[in-house]
N, C-alpha and C positions, 0 to 999 in steps of 0.2 A: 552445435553452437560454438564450440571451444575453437573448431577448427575455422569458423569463418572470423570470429577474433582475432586469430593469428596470422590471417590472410590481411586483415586489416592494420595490424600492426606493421607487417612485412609492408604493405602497401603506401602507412604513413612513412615507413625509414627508408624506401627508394626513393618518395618525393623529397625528403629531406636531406638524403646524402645527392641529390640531383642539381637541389636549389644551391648546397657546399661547394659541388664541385663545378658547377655554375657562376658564381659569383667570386670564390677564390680562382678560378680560372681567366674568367674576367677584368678582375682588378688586379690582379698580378699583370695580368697583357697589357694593360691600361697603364701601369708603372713601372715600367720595363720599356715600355715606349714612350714617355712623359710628356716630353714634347709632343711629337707626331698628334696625342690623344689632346693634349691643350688647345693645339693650333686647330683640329677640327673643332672643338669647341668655338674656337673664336670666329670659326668660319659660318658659324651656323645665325640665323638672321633672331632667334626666337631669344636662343641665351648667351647670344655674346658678350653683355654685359658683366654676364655672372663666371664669365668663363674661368678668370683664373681661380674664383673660389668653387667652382664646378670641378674645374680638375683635379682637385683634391679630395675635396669631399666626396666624387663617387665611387672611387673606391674604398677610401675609409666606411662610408657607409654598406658599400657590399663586406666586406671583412667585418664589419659589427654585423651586423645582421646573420653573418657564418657564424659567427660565437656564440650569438642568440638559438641559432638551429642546432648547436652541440649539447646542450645543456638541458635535461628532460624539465627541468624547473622554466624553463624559459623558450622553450619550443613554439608557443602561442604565438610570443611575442615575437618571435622571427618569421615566425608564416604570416602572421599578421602586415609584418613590416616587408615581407617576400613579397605578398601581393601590391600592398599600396607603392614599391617602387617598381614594379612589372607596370603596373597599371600610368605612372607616370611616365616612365620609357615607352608604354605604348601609345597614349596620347600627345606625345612628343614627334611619333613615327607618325601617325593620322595627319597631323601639325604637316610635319613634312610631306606625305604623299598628297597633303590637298592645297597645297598652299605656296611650296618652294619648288624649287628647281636645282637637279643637282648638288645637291649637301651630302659630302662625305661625311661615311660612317663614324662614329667617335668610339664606337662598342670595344670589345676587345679579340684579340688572338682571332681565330678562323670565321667567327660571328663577322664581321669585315666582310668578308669576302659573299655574303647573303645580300640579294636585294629588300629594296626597303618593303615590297611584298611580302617575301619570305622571312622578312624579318618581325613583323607584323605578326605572322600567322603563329612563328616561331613564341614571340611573346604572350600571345591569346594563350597558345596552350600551356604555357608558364604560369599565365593566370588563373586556366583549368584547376591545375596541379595544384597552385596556393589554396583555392577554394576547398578542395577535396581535402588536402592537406590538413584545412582549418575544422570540416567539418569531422575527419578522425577523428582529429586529435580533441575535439569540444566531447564527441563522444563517448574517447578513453576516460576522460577525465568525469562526464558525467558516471561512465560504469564505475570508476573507481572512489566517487562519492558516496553511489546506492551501496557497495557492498561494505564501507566503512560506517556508513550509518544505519547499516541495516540492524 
């Protein structure tokens, strides 16, 4: 029993240091290219309006949510907040494959270079990973409830 525990912990801190170096990867590429990353924003039919306050905030928002995933007190809340913006970058991609034509990618670093398929498929299983992630880590927390109030 001990040992499938520890498989599950291992298996909570690869999703975790995955979704880090995901999103610091990300938003580093995304502000390091500023421009480039703005102007596909404004390019896009859905959120052009919001674009110049999009291009700030999504990377701020990935970097908070990394600091959320470093922190064992706060780990919930960053897989929490991992999935709900996986989940809206993927129904923004749906958005696009059913709806526009041609909108370049706004994503970051080598994610770019993915079609909006693969990019899709790439994000579901980000969403896998948050789920699995969440339901660890609810679990950690509920063993380490029983055995404090046992």
């Amino acid at each position: 029993m001990e040992g499938l525990k520890s498989g599950y912990k291992i298996l909570l801190k690869s999703i975790i240091y995955l979704y880090v170096i995901l999103f610091v990867y990300t938003a580093t590429s995304k502000l390091l290219a500023f421009e480039v990353f703005e102007t596909r924003l404004f390019k896009s039919p859905l959120i052009s309006d919001y674009a110049d306050t999009l291009a700030y905030a999504i990377p701020l928002i990935e970097y908070l949510i990394t600091v959320f995933l470093l922190f064992p007190k706060t780990i919930n809340i960053g897989l929490y907040a991992s999935l709900g913006l996986m989940t809206l970058f993927t129904a923004y991609i749906i958005y696009i494959l059913n709806f526009s034509s041609s909108i370049p990618c706004s994503c970051g670093g080598v994610l770019e270079s993915l079609g909006w398929r693969e990019h899709l498929i790439f994000n579901l299983s980000f969403i896998v990973l948050a789920i699995v992630g969440i339901l660890l880590s609810n679990q950690q927390q509920s063993y380490k409830l029983k055995k404090y109030t046992a």
